[in-house]
N, C-alpha and C positions, 0 to 999 in steps of 0.2 A: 504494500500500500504506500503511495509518494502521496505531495502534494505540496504545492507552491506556498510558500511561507509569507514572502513580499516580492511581488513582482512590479518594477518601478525600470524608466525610460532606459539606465545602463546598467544595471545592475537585478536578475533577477536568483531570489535563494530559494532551494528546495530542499525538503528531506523525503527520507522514506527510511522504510522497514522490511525485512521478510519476518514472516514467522512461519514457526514448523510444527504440527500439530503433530503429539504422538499417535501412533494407528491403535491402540489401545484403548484412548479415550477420550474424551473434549479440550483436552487441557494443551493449551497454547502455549509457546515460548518464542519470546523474539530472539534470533537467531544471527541477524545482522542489522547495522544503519548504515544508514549514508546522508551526508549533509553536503550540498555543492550549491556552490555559486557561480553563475552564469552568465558572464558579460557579453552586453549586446552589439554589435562592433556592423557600421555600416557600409556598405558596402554593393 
């Protein structure tokens, strides 16, 4: 699951996640992040 944090004229931030559900039962665990910033450069 991602999702834009602040997205503004030069500079846009996002994060996200995975998670890994055990196959035994409902129970979730975040397993990775990620956080990046995303410069807008014209062109």
């Amino acid at each position: 699951m991602g999702q834009v944090r602040n997205a503004g004229q030069g500079l846009t931030v996002c994060s996200g996640e995975v998670r890994a559900q055990h196959q035994d039962s409902d129970e979730e665990k975040v397993v990775a992040l990620m956080q990046a910033t995303i410069a807008t450069v014209a062109g």
